[in-house]
N, CA, C, O and CB atoms as a CASP TS submission, in Angstrom:
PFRMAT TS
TARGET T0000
AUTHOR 0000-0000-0000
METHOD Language model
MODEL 1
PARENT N/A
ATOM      1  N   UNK     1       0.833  -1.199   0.000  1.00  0.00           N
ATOM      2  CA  UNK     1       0.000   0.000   0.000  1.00  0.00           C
ATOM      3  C   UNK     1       0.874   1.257   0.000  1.00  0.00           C
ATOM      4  O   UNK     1       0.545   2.274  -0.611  1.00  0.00           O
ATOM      5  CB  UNK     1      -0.946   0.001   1.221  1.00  0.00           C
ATOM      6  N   UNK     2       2.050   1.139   0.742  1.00  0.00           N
ATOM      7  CA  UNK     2       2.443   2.380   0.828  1.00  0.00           C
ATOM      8  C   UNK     2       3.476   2.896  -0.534  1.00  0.00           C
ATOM      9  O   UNK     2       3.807   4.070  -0.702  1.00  0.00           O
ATOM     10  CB  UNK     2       3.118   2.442   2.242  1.00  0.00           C
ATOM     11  N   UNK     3       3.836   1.895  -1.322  1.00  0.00           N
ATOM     12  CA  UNK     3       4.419   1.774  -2.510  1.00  0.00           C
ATOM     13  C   UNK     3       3.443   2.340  -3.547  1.00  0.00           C
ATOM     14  O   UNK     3       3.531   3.122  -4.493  1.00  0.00           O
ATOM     15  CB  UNK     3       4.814   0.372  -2.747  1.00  0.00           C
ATOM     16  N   UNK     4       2.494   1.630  -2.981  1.00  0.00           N
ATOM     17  CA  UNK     4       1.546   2.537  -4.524  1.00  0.00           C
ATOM     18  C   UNK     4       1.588   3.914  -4.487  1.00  0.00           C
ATOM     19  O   UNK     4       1.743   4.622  -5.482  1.00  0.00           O
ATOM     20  CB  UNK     4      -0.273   2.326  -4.638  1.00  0.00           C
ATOM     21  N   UNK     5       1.424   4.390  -3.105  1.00  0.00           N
ATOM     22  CA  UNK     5       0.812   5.665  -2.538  1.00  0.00           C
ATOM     23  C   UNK     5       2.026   6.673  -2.986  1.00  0.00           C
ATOM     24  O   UNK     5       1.708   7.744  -3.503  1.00  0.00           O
ATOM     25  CB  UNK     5       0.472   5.604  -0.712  1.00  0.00           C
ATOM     26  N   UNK     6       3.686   6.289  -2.762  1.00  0.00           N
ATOM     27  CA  UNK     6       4.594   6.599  -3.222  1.00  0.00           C
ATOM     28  C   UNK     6       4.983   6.915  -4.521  1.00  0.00           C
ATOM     29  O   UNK     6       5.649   7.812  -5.039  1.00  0.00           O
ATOM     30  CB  UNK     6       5.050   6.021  -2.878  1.00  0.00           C
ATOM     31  N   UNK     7       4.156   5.562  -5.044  1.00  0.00           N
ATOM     32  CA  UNK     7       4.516   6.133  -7.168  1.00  0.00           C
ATOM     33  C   UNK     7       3.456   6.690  -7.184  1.00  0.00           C
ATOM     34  O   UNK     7       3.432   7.054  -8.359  1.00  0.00           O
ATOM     35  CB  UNK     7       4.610   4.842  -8.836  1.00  0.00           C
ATOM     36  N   UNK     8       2.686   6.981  -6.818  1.00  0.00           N
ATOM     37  CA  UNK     8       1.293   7.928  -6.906  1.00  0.00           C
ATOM     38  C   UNK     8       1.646   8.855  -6.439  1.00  0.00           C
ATOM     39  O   UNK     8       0.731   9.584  -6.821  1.00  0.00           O
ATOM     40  CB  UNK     8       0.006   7.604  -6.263  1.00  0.00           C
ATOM     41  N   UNK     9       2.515   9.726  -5.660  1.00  0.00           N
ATOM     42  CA  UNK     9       3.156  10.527  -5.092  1.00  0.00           C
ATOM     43  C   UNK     9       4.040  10.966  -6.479  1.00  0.00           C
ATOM     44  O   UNK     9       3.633  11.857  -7.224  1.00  0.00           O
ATOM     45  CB  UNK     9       3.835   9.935  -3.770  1.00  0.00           C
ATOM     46  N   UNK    10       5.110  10.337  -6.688  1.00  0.00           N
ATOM     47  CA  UNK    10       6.087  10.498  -8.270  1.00  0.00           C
ATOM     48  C   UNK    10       5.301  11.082  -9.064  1.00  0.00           C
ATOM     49  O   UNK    10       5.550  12.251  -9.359  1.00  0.00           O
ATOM     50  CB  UNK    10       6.602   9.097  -9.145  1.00  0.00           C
ATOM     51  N   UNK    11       4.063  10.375  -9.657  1.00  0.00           N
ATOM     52  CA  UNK    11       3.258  10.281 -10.817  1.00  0.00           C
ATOM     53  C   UNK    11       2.802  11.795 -10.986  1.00  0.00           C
ATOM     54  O   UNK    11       2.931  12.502 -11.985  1.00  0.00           O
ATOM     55  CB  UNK    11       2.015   9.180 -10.650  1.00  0.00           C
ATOM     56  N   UNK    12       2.201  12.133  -9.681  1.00  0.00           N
ATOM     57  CA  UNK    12       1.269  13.587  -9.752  1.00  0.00           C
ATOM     58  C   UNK    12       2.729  14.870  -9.970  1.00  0.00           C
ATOM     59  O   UNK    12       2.739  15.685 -10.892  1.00  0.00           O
ATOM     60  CB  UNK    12       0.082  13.899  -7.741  1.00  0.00           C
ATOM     61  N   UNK    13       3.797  14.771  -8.944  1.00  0.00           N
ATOM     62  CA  UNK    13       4.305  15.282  -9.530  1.00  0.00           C
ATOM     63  C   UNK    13       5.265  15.504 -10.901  1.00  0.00           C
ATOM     64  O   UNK    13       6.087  16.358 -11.235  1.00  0.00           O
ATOM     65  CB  UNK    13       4.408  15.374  -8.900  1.00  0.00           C
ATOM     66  N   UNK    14       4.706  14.248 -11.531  1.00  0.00           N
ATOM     67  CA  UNK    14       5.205  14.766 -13.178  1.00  0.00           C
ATOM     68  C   UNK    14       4.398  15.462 -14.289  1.00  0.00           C
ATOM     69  O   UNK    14       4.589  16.019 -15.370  1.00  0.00           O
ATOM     70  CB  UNK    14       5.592  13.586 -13.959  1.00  0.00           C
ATOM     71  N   UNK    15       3.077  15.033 -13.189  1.00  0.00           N
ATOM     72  CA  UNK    15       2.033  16.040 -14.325  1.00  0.00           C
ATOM     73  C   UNK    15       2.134  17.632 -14.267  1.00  0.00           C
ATOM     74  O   UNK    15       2.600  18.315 -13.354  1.00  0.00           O
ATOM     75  CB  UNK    15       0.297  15.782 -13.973  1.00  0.00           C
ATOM     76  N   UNK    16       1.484  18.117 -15.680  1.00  0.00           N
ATOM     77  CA  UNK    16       2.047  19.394 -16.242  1.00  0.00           C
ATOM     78  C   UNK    16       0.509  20.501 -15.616  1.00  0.00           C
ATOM     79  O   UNK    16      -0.350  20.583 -16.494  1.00  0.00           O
ATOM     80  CB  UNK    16       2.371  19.221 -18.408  1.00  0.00           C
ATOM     81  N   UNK    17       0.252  21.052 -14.673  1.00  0.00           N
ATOM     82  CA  UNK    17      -1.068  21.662 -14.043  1.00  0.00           C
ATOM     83  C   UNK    17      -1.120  22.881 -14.758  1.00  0.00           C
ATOM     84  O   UNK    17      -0.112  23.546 -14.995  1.00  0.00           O
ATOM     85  CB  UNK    17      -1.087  21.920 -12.379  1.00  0.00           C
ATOM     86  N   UNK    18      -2.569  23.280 -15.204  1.00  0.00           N
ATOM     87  CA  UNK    18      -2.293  24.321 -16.152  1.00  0.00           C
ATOM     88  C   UNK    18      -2.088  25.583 -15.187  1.00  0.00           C
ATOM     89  O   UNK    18      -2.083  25.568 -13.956  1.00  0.00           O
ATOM     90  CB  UNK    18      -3.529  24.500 -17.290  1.00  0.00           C
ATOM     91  N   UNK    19      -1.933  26.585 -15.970  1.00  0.00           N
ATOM     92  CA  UNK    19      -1.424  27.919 -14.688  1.00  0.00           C
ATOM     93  C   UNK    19      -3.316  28.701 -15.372  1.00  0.00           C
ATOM     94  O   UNK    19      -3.955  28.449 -16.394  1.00  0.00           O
ATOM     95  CB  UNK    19       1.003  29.465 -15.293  1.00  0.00           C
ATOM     96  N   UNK    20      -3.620  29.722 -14.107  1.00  0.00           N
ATOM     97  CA  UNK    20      -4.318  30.585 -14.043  1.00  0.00           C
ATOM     98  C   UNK    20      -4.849  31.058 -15.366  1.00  0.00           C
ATOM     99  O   UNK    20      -6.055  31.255 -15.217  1.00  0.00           O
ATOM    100  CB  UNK    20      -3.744  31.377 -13.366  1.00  0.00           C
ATOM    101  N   UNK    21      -4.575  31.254 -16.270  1.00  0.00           N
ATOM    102  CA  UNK    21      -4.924  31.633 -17.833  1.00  0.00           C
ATOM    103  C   UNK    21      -5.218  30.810 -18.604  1.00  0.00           C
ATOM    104  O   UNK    21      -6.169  31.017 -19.356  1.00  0.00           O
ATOM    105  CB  UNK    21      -4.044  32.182 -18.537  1.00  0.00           C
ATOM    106  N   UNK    22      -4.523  29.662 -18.661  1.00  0.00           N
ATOM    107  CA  UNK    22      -5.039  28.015 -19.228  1.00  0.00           C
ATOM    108  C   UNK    22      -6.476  27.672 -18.767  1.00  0.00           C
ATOM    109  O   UNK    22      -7.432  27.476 -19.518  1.00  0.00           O
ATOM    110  CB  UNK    22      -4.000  26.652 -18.523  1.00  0.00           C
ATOM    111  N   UNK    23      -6.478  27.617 -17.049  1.00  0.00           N
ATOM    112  CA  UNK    23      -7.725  27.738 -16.878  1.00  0.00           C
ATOM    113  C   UNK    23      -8.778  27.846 -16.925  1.00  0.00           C
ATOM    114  O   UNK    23      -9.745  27.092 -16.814  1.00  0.00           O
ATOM    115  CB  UNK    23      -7.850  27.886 -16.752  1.00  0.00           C
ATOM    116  N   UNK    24      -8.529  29.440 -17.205  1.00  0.00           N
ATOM    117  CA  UNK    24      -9.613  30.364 -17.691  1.00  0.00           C
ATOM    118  C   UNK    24     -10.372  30.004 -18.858  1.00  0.00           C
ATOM    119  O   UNK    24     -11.589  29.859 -18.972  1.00  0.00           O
ATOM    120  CB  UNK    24      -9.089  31.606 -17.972  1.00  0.00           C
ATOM    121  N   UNK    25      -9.330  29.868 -19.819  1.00  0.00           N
ATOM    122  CA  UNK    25      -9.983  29.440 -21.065  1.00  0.00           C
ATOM    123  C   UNK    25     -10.501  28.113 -21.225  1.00  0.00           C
ATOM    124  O   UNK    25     -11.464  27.841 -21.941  1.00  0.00           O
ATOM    125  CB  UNK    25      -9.150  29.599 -22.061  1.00  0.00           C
ATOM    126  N   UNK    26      -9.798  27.238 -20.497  1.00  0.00           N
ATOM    127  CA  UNK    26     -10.361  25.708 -20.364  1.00  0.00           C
ATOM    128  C   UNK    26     -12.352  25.729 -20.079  1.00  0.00           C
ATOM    129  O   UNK    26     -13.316  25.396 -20.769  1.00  0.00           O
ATOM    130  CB  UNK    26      -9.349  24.889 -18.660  1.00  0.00           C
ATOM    131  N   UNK    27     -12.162  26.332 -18.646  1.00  0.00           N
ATOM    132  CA  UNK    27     -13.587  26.366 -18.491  1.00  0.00           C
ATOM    133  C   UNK    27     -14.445  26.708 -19.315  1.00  0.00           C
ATOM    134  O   UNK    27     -15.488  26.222 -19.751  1.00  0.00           O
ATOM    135  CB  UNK    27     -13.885  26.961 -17.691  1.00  0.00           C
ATOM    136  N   UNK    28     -13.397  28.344 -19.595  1.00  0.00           N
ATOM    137  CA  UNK    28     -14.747  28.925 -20.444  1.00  0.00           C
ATOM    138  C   UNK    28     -14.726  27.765 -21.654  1.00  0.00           C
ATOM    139  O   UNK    28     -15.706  27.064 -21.403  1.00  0.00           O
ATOM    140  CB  UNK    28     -14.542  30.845 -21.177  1.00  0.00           C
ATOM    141  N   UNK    29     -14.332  27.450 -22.368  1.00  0.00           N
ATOM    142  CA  UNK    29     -14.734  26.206 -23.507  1.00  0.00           C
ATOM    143  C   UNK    29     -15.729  25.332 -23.380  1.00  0.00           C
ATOM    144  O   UNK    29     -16.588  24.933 -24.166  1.00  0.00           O
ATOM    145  CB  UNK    29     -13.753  25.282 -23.705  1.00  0.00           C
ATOM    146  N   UNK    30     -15.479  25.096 -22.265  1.00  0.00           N
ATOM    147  CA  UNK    30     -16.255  23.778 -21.599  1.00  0.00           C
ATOM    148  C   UNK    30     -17.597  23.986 -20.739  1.00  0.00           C
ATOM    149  O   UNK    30     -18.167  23.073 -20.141  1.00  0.00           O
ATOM    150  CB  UNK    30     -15.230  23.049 -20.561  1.00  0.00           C
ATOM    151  N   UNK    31     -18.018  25.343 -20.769  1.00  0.00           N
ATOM    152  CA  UNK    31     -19.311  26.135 -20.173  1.00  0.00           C
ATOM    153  C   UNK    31     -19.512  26.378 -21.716  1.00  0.00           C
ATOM    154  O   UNK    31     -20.553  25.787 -22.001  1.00  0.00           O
ATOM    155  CB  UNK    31     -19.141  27.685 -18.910  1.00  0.00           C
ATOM    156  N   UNK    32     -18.947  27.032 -22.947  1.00  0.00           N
ATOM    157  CA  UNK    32     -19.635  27.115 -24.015  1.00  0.00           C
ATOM    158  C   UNK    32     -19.522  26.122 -24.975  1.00  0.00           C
ATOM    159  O   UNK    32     -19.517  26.396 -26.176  1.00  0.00           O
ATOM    160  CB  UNK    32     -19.423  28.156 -24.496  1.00  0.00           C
ATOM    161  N   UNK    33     -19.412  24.745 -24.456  1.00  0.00           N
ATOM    162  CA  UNK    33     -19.721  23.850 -25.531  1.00  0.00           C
ATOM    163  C   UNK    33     -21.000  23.509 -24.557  1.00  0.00           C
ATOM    164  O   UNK    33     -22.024  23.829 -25.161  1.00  0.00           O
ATOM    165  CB  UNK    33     -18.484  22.550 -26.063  1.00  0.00           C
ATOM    166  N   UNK    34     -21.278  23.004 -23.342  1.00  0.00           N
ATOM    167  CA  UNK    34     -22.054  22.830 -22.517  1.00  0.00           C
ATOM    168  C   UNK    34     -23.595  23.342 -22.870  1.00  0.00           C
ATOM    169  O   UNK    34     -24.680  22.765 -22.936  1.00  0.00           O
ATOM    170  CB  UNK    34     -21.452  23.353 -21.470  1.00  0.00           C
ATOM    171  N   UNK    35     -23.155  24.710 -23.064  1.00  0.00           N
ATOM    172  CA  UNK    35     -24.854  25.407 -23.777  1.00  0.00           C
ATOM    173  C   UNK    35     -24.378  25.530 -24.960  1.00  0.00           C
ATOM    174  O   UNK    35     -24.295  26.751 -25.089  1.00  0.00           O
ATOM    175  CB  UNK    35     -25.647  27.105 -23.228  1.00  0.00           C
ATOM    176  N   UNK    36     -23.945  24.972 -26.082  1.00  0.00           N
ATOM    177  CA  UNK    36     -23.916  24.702 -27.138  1.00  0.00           C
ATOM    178  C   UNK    36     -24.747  23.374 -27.254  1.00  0.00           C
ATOM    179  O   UNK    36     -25.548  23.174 -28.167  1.00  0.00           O
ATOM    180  CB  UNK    36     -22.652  24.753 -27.522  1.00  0.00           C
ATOM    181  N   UNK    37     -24.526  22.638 -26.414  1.00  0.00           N
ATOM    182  CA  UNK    37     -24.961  21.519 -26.926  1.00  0.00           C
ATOM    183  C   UNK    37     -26.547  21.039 -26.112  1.00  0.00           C
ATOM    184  O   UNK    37     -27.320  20.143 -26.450  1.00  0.00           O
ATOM    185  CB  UNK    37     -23.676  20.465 -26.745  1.00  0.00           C
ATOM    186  N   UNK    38     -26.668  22.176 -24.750  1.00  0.00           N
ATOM    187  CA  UNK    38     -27.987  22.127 -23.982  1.00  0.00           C
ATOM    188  C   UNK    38     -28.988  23.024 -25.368  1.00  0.00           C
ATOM    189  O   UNK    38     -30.183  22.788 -25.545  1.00  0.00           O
ATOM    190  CB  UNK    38     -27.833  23.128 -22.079  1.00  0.00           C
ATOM    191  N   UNK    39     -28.346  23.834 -26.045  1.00  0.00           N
ATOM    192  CA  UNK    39     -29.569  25.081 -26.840  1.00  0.00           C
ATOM    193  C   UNK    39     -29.667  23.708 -27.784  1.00  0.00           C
ATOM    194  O   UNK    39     -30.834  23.317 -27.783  1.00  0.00           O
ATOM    195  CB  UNK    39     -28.889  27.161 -27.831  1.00  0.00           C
ATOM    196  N   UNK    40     -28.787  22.845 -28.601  1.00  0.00           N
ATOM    197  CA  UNK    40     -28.808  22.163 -29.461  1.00  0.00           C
ATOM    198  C   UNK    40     -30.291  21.137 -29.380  1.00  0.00           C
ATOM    199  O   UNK    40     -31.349  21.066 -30.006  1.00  0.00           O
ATOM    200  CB  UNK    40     -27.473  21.586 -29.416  1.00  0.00           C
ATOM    201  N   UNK    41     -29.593  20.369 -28.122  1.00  0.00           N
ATOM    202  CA  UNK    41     -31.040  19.258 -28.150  1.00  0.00           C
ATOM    203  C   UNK    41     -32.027  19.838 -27.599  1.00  0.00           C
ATOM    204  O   UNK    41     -32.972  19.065 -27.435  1.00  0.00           O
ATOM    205  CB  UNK    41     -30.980  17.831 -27.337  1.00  0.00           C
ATOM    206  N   UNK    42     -32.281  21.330 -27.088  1.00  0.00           N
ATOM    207  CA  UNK    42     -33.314  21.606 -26.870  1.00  0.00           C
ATOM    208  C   UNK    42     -34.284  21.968 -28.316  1.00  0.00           C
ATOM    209  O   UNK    42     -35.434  21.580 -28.525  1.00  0.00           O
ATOM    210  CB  UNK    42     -33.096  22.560 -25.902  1.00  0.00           C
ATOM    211  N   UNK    43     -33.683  22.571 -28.943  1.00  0.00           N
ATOM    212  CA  UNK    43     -34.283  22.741 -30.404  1.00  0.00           C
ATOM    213  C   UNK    43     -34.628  21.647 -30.925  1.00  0.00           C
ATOM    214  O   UNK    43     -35.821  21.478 -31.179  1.00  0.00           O
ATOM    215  CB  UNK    43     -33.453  23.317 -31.369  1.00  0.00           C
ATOM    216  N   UNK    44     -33.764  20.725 -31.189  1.00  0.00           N
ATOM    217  CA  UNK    44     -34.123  18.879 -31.450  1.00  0.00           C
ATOM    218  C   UNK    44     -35.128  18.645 -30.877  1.00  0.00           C
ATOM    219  O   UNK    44     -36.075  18.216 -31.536  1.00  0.00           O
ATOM    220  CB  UNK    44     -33.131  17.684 -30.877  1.00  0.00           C
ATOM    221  N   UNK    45     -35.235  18.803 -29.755  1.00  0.00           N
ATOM    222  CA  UNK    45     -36.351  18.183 -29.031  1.00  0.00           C
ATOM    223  C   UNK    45     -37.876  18.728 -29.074  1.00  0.00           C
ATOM    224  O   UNK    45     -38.915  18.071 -29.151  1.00  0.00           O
ATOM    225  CB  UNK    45     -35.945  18.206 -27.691  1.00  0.00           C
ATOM    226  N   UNK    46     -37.642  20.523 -28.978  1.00  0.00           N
ATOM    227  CA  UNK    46     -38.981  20.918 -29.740  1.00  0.00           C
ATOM    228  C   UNK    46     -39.473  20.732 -31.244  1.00  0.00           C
ATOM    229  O   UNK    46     -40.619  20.861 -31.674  1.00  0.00           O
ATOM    230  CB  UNK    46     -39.048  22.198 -29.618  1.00  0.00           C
ATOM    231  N   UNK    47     -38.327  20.399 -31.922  1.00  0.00           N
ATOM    232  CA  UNK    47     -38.890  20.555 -33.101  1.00  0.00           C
ATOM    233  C   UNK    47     -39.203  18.653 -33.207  1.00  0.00           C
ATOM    234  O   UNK    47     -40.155  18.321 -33.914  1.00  0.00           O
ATOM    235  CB  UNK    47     -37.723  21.493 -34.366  1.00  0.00           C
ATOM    236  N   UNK    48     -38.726  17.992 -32.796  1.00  0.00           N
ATOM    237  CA  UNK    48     -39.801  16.603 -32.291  1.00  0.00           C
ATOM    238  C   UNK    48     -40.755  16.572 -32.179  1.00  0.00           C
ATOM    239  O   UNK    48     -41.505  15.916 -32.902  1.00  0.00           O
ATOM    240  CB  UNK    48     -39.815  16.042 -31.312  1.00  0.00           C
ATOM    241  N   UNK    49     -41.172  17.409 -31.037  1.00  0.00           N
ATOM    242  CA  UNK    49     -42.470  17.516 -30.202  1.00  0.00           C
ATOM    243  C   UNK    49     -43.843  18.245 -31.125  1.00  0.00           C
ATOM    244  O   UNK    49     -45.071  18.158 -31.097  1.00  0.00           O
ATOM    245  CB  UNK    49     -42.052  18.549 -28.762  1.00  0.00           C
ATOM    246  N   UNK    50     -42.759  19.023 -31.959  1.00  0.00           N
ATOM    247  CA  UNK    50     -43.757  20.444 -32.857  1.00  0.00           C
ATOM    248  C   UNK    50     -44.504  18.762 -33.939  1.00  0.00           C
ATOM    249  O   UNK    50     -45.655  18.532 -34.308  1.00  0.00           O
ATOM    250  CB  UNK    50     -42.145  22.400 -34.380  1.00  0.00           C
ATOM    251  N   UNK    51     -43.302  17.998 -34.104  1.00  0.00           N
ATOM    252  CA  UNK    51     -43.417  17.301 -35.714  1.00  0.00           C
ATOM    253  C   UNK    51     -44.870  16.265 -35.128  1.00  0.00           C
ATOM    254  O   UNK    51     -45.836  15.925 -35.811  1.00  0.00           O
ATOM    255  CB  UNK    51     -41.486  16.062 -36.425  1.00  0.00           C
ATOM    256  N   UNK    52     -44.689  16.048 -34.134  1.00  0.00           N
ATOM    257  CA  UNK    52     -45.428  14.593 -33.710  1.00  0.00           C
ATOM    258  C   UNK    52     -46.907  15.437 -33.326  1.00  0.00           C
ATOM    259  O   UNK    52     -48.007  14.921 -33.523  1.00  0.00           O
ATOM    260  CB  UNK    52     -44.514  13.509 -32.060  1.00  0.00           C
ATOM    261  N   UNK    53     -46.789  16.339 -32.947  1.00  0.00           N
ATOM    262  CA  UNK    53     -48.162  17.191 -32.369  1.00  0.00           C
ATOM    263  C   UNK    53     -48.960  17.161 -33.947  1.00  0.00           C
ATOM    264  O   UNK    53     -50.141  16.818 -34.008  1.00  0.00           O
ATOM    265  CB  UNK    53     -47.737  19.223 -31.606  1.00  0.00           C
ATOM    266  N   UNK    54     -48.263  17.515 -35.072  1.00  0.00           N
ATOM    267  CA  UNK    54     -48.747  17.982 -36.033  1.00  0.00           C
ATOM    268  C   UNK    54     -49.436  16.634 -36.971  1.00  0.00           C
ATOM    269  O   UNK    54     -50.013  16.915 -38.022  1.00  0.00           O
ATOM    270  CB  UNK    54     -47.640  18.856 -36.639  1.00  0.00           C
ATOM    271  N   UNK    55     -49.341  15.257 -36.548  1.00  0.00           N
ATOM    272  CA  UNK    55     -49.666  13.853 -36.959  1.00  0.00           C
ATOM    273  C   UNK    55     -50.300  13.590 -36.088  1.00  0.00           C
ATOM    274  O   UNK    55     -50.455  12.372 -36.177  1.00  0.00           O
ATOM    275  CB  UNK    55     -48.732  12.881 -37.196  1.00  0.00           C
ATOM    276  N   UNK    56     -50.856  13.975 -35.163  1.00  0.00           N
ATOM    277  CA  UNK    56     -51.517  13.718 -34.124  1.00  0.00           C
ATOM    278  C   UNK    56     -53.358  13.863 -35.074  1.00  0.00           C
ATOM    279  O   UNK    56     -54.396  13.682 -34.438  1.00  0.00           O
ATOM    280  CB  UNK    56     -50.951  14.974 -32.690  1.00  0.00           C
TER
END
């Protein structure tokens, strides 16, 4: 156990952590693909709802 915990110790510090500005932009990407893709299937989904109402 304590061997793992040790190369798990090594491991993290070889990873590369982004700095403060990387960040920034990371999120923001990832909040505007997020409602990119919530506005997306919401439109999909009304225009479903519009198609099936209208065969009704």
């Amino acid at each position: 156990m304590f061997k793992f915990l040790k190369n798990v110790t090594r491991e993290m510090q070889k990873v590369s952590w982004p700095n403060g500005r990387e960040l920034t932009r990371y999120t923001i990407t990832v909040l505007a693909t997020v409602a990119f893709i919530t506005i997306f299937f919401t439109v999909v989904d009304q225009g479903i709802t519009l198609g099936l109402r209208l065969f009704e």
